[in-house]
C-alpha positions in Angstrom: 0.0 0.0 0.0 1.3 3.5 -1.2 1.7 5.5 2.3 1.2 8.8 0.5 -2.1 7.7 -1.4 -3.0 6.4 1.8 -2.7 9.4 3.8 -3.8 11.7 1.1 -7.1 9.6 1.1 -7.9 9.3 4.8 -7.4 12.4 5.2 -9.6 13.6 2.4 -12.4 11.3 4.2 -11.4 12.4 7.2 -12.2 15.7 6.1 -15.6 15.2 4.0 -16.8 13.6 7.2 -16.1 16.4 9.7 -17.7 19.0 7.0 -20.9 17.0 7.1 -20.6 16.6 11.5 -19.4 13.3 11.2 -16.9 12.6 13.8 -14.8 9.6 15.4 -12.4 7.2 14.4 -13.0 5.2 10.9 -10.8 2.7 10.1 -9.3 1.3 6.4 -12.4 -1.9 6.5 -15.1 0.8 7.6 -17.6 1.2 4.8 -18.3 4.8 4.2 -21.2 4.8 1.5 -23.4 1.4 2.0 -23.5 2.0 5.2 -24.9 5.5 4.8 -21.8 7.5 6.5 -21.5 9.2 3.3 -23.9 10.1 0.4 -23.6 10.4 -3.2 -22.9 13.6 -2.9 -19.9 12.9 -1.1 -19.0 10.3 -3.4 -18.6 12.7 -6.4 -16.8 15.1 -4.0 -14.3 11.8 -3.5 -14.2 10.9 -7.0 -12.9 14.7 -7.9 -10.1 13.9 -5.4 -9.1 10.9 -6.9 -9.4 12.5 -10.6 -7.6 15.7 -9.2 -5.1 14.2 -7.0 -3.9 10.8 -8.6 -4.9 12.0 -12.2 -7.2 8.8 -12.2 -10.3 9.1 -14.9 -13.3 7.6 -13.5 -15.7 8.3 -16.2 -16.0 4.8 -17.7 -19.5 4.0 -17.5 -18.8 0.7 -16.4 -17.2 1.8 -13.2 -17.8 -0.3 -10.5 -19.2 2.8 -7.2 -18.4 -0.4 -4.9 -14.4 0.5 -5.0 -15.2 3.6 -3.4 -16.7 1.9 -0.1 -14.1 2.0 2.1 -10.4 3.3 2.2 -8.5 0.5 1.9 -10.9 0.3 -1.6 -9.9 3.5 -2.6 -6.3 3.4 -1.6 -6.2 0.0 -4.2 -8.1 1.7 -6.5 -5.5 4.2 -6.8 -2.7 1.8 -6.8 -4.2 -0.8 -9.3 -5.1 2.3 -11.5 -1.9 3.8 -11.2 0.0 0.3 -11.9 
């Protein structure tokens, strides 16, 4: 696992869930959109990180929203992309 995507990722969660009064500790296995943490608005608001951040393009229309659950997901996401 990349430390730097890793960090830069948490700590873009991190942050999307204090802006909407989410707070405590999430781990890398917590689920952050099926378990209704975080909405789809927050999920476009995470996939602009990713596209901005790691130069990822997430607009294939076969994208599977399930890789963004948690951020362990989205920290291979951004390796496997990047690979």
């Amino acid at each position: 696992m990349d430390n730097s995507a890793h960090n830069t990722i948490r700590g873009a969660i991190e942050a999307i869930l204090a802006a909407r009064g989410i707070d405590g500790p999430v781990s890398d296995t917590d689920s952050l959109f099926i378990s209704g943490r975080l909405d789809s608005l927050a999920a476009t608001e995470v996939m602009m990180m990713l596209e901005s951040d790691f130069n990822l393009d997430l607009a294939d229309p076969d994208f599977d929203m399930s890789r963004l659950d948690t951020i362990a997901d989205l920290t291979r996401l951004v390796t496997d992309m990047a690979a």
